[in-house]
C-alpha positions as CSV (number, residue, x, y, z in Angstrom):
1,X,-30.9,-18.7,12.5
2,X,-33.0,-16.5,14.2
3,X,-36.2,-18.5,15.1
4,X,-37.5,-16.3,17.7
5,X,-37.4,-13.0,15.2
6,X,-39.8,-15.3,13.2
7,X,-42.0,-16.4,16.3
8,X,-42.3,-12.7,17.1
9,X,-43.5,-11.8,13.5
10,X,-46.3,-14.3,13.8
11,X,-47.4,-13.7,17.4
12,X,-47.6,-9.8,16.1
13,X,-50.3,-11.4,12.8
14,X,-52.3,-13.8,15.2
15,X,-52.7,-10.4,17.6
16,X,-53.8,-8.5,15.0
17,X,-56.3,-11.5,13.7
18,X,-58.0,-11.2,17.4
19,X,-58.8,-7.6,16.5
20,X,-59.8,-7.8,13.0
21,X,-61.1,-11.6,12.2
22,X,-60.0,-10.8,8.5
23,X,-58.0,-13.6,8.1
24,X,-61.2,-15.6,9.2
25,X,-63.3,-13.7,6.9
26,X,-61.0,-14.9,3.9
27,X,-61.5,-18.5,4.9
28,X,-65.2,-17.8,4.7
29,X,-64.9,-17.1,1.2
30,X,-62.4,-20.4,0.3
31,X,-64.4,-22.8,1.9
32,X,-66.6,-23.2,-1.3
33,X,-63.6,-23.1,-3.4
34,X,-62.2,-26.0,-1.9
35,X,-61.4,-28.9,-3.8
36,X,-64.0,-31.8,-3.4
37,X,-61.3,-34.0,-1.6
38,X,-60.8,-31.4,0.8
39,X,-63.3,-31.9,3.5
40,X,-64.3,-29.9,6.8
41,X,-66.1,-32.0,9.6
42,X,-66.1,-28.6,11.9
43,X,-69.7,-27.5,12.7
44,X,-67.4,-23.8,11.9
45,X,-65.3,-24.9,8.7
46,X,-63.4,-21.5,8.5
47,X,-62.6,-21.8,12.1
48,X,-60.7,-25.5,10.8
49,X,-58.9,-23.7,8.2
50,X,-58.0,-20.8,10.5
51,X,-56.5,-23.1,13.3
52,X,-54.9,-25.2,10.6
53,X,-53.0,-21.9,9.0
54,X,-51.9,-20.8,12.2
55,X,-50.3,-24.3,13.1
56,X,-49.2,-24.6,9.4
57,X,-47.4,-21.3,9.6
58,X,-45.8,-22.1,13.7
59,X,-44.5,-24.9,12.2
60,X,-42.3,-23.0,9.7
61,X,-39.7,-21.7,12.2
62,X,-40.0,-25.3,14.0
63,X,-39.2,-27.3,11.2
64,X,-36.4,-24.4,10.4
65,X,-34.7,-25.2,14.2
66,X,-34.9,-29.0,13.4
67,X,-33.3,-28.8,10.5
68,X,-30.5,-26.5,11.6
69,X,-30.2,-28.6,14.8
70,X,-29.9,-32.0,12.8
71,X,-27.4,-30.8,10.2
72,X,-25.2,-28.9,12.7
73,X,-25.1,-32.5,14.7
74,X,-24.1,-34.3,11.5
75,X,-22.0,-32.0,10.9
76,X,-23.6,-31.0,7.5
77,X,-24.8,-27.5,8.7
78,X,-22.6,-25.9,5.6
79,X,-24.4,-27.5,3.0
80,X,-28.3,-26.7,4.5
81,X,-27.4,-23.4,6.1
82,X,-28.4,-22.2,2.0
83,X,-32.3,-23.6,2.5
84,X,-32.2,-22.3,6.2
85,X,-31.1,-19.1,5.1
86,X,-33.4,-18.7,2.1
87,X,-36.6,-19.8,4.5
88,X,-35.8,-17.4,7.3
89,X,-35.7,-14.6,4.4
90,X,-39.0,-15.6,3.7
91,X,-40.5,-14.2,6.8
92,X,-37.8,-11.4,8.5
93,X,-36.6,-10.4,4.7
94,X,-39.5,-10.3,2.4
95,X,-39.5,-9.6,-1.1
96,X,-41.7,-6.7,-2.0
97,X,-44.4,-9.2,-3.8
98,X,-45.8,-9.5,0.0
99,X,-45.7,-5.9,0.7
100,X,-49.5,-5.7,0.7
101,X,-49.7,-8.9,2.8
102,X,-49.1,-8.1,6.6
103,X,-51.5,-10.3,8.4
104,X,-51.9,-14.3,8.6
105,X,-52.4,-14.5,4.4
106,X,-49.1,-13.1,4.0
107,X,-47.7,-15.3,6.8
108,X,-49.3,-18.1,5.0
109,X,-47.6,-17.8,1.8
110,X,-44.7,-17.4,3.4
111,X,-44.8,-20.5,5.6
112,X,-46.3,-22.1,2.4
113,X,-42.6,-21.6,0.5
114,X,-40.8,-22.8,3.6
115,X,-42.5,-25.6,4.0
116,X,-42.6,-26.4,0.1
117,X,-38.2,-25.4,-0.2
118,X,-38.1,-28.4,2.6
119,X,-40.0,-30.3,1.0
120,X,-38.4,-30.2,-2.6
121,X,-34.5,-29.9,-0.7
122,X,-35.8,-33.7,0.9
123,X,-36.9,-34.8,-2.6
124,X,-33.7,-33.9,-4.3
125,X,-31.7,-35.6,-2.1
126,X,-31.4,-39.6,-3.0
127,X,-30.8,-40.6,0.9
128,X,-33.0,-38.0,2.4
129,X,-36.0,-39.2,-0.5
130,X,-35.6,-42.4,0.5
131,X,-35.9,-42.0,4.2
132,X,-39.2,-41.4,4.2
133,X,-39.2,-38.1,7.1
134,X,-41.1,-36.0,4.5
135,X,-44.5,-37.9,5.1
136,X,-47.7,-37.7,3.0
137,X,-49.2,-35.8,5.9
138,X,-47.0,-32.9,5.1
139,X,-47.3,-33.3,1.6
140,X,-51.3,-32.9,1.9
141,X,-50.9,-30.0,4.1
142,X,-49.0,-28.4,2.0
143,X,-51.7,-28.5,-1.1
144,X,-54.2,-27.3,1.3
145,X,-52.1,-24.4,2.3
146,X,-51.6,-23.8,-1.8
147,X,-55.7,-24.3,-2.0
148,X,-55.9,-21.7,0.3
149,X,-53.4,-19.1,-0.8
150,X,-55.2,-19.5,-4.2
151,X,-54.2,-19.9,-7.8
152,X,-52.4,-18.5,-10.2
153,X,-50.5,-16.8,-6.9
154,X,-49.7,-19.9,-5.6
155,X,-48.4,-21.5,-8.5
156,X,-46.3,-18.1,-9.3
157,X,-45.2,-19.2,-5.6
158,X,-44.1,-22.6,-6.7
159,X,-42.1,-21.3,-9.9
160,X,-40.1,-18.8,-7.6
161,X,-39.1,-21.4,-5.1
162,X,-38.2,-23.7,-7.7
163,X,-35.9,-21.4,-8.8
164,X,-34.3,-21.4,-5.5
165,X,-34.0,-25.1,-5.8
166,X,-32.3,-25.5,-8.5
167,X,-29.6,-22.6,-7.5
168,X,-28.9,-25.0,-4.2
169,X,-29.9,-28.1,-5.3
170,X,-30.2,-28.6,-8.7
171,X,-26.6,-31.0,-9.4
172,X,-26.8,-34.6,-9.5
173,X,-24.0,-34.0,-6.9
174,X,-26.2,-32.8,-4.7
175,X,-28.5,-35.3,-5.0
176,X,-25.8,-38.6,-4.4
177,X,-24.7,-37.1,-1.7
178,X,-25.1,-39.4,1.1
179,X,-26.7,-37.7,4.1
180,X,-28.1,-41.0,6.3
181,X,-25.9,-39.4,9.1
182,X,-28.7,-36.0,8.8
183,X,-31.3,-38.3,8.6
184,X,-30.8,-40.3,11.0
185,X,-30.6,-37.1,13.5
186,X,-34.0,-35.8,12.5
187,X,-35.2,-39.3,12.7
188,X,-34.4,-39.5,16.7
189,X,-36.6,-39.6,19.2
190,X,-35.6,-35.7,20.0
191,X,-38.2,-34.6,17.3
192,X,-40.9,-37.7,17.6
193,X,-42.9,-34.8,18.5
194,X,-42.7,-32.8,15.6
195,X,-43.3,-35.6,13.5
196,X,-46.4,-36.9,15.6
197,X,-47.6,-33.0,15.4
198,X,-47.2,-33.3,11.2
199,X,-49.5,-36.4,11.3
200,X,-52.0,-35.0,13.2
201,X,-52.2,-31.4,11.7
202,X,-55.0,-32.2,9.3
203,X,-57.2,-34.3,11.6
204,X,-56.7,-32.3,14.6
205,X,-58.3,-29.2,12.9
206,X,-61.1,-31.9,11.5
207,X,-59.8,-31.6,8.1
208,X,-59.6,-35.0,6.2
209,X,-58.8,-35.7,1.9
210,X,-61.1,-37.9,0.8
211,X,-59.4,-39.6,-2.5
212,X,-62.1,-42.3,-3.1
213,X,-64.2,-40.9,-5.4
214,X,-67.3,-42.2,-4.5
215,X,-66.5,-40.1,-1.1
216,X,-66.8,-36.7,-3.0
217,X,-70.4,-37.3,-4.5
């Protein structure tokens, strides 16, 4: 995989974002759409969601090399090289649904059914579920990056990676398989900072989820 064709993709969107603000504009406009456990503690709120996006999408092609790195050591690279491909297509092969969508929004989306294809290859895996390296601070960024794409677009996002699931991944082969040795290469101290970086994403950009309810009043 090709992670620096992806890096040079985004770098051209965050250039273009300098010039135009449009991106930032958009986040304007969801800020009040926002779910109520979604909160903003930024004196600029759609500056938070802006730096989050950006960090959101970089991590795509990071997550991407981890992966590829991990299952090449445990010698697994065959059976992920499928998601890997599949997520790389996302951003250097596009389908033509994001042939409007050239600046961070598309890169968004696209980052959005990376991250999302990880997630669901981790949870259809029995050994890789139970391992616990998908944490809930991924999982929350994730449903912020689907607040902000927006529905019924994000949802028609879910459906179509789905699909790709289940053409990889949908056996119960697939998910017996035992895969400890893969976890326990991404679970090394070589990508401590990529999992530190996960857990901070949210507060870093002063973005917390408030689930007590009395918080939301």
């Amino acid at each position: 995989m090709n992670s620096e064709a992806v890096f040079r993709v985004i770098e051209q969107a965050k250039r273009s974002e300098a010039k135009t603000h449009a991106f930032h504009h958009m986040m304007e406009d969801k800020i009040h759409q926002l779910h109520l456990i979604i909160g903003l503690h930024d004196e600029d709120p759609a500056d938070c969601l802006v730096k989050f996006a950006i960090e959101y999408i970089e991590m795509a092609p990071k997550v991407m090399d981890c992966v590829e790195a991990c299952a090449k050591e445990a010698h697994a690279d065959w059976l992920f090289e499928p998601f890997l491909t599949a997520a790389f297509n996302y951003f250097v092969n596009p389908t033509v649904v994001f042939s409007h969508y050239t600046g961070l929004d598309g890169l968004l989306m696209k980052a959005y059914l990376c991250h999302r294809l990880l997630e669901e290859m981790y949870e259809n895996n029995k050994s890789i579920r139970n391992s616990q390296l998908c944490a809930v601070e991924v999982t929350q960024a994730n449903l912020l990056a689907h607040q902000l794409i927006g529905e019924p677009f994000a949802n028609e996002l879910d459906e179509s990676m789905l699909m790709t699931v289940k053409q990889v991944a949908g056996s119960p082969k697939y998910y017996d398989l035992n895969l400890s040795t893969f976890v326990e290469k991404a679970q090394h101290q070589t990508w401590k900072w990529m999992r530190d970086h996960w857990q901070t994403l949210l507060s870093r950009n002063h973005i917390e989820f408030h689930f007590s309810y009395r918080n939301v009043l």
